[in-house]
C-alpha positions as CSV (number, residue, x, y, z in Angstrom):
1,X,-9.7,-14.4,14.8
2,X,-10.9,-11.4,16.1
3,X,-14.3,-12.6,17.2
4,X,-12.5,-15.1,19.1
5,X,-11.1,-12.1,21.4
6,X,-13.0,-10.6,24.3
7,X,-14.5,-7.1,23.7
8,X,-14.8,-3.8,25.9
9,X,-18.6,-4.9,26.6
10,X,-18.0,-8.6,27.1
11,X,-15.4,-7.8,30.0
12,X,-17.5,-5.1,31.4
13,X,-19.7,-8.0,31.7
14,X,-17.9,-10.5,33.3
15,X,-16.5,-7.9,35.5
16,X,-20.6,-7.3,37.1
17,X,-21.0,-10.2,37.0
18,X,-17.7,-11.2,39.0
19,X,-18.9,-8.4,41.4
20,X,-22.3,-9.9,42.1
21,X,-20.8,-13.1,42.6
22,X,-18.6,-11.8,45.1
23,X,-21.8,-9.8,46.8
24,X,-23.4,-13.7,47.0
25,X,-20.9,-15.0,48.8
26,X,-20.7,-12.4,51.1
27,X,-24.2,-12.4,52.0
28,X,-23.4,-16.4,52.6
29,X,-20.5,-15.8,54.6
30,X,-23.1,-13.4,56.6
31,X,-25.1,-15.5,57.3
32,X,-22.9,-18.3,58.7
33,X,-22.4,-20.4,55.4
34,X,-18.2,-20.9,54.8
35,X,-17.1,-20.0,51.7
36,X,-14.2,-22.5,50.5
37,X,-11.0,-20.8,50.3
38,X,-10.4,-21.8,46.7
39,X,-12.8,-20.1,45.1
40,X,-11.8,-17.2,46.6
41,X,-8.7,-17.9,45.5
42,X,-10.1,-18.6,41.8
43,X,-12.3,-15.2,42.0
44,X,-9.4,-13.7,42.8
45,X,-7.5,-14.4,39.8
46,X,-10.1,-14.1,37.6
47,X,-10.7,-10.3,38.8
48,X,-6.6,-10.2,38.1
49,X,-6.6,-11.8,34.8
50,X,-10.1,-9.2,33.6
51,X,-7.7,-6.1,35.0
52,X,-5.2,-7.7,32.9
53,X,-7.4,-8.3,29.3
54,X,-8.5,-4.2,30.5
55,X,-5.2,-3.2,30.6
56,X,-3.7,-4.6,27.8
57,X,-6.6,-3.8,25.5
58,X,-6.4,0.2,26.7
59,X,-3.1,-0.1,26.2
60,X,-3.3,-1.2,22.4
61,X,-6.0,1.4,21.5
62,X,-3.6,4.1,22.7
63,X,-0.9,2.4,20.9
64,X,-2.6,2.3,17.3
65,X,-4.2,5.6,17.4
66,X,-0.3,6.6,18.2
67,X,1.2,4.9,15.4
68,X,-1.7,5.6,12.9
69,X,-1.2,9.5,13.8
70,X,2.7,9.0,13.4
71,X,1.7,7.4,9.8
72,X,-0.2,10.4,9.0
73,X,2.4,12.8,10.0
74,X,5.0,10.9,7.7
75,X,2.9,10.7,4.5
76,X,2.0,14.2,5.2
77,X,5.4,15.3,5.2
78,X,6.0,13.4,2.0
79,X,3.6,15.9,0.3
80,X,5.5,18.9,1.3
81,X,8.5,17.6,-0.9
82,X,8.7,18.4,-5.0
83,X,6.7,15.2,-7.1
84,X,9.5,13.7,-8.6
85,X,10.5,12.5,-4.8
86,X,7.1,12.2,-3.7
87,X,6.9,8.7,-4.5
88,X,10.1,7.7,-3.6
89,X,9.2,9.2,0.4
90,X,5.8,7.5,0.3
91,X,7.2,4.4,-0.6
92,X,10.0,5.0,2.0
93,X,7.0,5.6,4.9
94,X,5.4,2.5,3.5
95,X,8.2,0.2,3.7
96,X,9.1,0.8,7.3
97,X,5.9,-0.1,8.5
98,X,6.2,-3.4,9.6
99,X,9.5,-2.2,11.7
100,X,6.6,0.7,13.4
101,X,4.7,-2.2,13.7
102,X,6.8,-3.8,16.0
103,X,7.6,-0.6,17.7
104,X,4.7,0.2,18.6
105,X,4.1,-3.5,20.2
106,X,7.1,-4.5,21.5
107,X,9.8,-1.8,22.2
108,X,9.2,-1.1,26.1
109,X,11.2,2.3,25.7
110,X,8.9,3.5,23.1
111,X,6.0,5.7,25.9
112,X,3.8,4.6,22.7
113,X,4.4,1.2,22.6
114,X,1.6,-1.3,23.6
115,X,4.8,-3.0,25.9
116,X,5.2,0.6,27.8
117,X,1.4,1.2,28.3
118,X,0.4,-2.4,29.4
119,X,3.7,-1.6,31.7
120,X,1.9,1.8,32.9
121,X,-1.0,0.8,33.5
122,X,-0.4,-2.1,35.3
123,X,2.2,-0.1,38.0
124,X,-0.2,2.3,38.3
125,X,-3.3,-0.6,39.0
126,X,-1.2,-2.4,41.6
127,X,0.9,0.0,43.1
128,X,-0.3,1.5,46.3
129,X,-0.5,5.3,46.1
130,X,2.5,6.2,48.6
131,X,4.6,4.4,46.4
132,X,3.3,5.9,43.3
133,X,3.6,9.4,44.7
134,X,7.7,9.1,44.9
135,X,7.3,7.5,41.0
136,X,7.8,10.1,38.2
137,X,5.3,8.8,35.9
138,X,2.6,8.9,38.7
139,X,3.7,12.2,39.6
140,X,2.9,13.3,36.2
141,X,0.0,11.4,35.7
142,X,-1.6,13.1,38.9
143,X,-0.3,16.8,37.7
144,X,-2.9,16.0,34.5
């Protein structure tokens, strides 16, 4: 299944590509050729729906890498405790981690989550700077 989803390259890719398209018609339009409105329209949402596959994948990469590290930390801690509960901590971590799981993916309120950073990142593709300069996040984000 996961050859069936785009990769990092493949939307690079269609994002160029998208680009030169978009350079063609303006050279027709240039030259006195109308472009029909609907594909303009269609270009248009395809450019929206690459951002969107960008976002979302960014978004899940920070979100793993955040729960893996939170993972490590908790089996880590399990080693600092005596043998005899050792097990009984590790199997504690384990058994939770289909609730991280979902988390990680779906709880907006988590900053970790993949909900919160698709969220992020979508504000902070779409909204116009003056705006973002009055939001807290983006005030943050521009302090970095």
């Amino acid at each position: 299944m996961a050859a069936d989803q785009p990769s990092d390259k493949d939307i690079k890719k269609a994002t160029q590509q998208l680009k030169d398209i978009r350079a063609f018609l303006k050279e027709l339009e240039d030259a006195g050729i109308e472009v029909p409105p609907a594909l303009k329209k269609s270009l248009n949402r395809l450019q929206v729906a690459l951002n969107t596959a960008e976002d979302l994948g960014a978004a899940f990469d920070e979100a793993s890498k955040a729960l893996a590290t939170l993972e490590s930390d908790l089996m880590s801690a399990c080693s600092k405790v005596d043998a005899e509960m050792r097990g009984v901590c590790e199997a504690q971590v384990t058994r939770q981690w289909q609730a991280r799981s979902v988390k990680f993916t779906l709880d907006y309120k988590n900053p970790d989550s993949v909900s919160a950073g698709f969220i992020k990142k979508t504000v902070q593709r779409y909204t116009p700077g003056l705006i973002c300069k009055h939001w807290d996040y983006c005030k943050k984000q521009a302090g970095k």
